[in-house]
N, C-alpha and C positions, 0 to 999 in steps of 0.2 A: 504494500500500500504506500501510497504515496505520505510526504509531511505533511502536517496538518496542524503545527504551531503557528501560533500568532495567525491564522486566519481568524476570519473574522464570518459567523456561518451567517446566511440573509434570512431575515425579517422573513415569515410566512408572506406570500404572496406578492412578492417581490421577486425583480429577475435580479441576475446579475448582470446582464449586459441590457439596460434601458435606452441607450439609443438605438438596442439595434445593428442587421449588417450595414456597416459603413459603406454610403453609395460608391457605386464605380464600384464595387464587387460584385464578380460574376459568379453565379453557382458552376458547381462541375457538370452540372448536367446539362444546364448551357454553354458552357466549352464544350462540351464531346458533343452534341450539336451541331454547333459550328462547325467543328472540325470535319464531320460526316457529311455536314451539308456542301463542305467548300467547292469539290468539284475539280474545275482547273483552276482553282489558285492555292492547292497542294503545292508543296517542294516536289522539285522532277522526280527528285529520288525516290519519292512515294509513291506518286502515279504511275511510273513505268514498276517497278513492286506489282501495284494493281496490275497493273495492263500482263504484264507477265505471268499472274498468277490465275488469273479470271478472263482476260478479254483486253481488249481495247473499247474503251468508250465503259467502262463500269465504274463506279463511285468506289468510294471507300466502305460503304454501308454494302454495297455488292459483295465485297471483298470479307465482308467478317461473314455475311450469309453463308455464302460456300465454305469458310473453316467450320461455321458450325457445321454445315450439314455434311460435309467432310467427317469431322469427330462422329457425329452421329452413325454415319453409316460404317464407322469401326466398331460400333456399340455401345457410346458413349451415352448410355439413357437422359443425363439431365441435360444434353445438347437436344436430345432429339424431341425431349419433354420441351424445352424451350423455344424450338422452331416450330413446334403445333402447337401449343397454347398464341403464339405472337399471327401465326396466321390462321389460327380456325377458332380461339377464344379457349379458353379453361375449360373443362369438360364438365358440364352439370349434374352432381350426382342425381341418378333414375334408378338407383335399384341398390338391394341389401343382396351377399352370398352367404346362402348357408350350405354348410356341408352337413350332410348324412350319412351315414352308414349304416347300410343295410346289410344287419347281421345274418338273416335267412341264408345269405350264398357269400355273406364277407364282402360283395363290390361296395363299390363308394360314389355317392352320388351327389351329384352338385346342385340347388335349386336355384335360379335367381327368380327373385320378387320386386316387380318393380312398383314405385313409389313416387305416380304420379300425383300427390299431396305437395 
């Protein structure tokens, strides 16, 4: 754990930082943004990167799509989990599994019940 002498702890309902992010600061998420958005005003060295790795004429946003879908297609679940949720949406759970086992012959049987509620 960190020192924790001579602070001084804030008053309930009090921030510590009350003015706030100081203007002229960009979030990260706005930088990687930009940066995806830019296009041709990349450094050479990154665009021909892209160009060599995907095409000619693909962004940098092209370019991380096919690493994903790349890793995915090695079996990489949470790539491939990430490229179908961003292009078909999160899947909506519709149904509960249960397992049984039907002791009469020992097989094992699977039911699903779905759970349009």
């Amino acid at each position: 754990m960190g020192r924790t002498d001579g602070l001084i702890p804030f008053k309930p309902g009090e921030s510590g930082n009350t003015k706030g992010r100081p203007k002229g600061i960009v979030s990260v998420g706005a930088r990687v943004r930009a940066i995806l958005e830019q296009g041709d005003q990349l450094p050479l060295a990154v665009k021909q990167t892209i160009e060599t790795a995907v095409g000619e004429g693909k962004t940098a946003l092209d370019a991380i799509i096919m690493v994903a879908l790349l890793q995915a297609l090695q079996g990489e679940v949470k790539w491939a989990k990430l490229l179908l949720e961003y292009g078909w949406g999160k899947p909506q759970a519709v149904g509960k599994l249960a397992l049984v086992e039907d002791t009469a012959d020992g097989s094992v049987v699977f039911t699903i019940k779905i759970d349009n509620g």
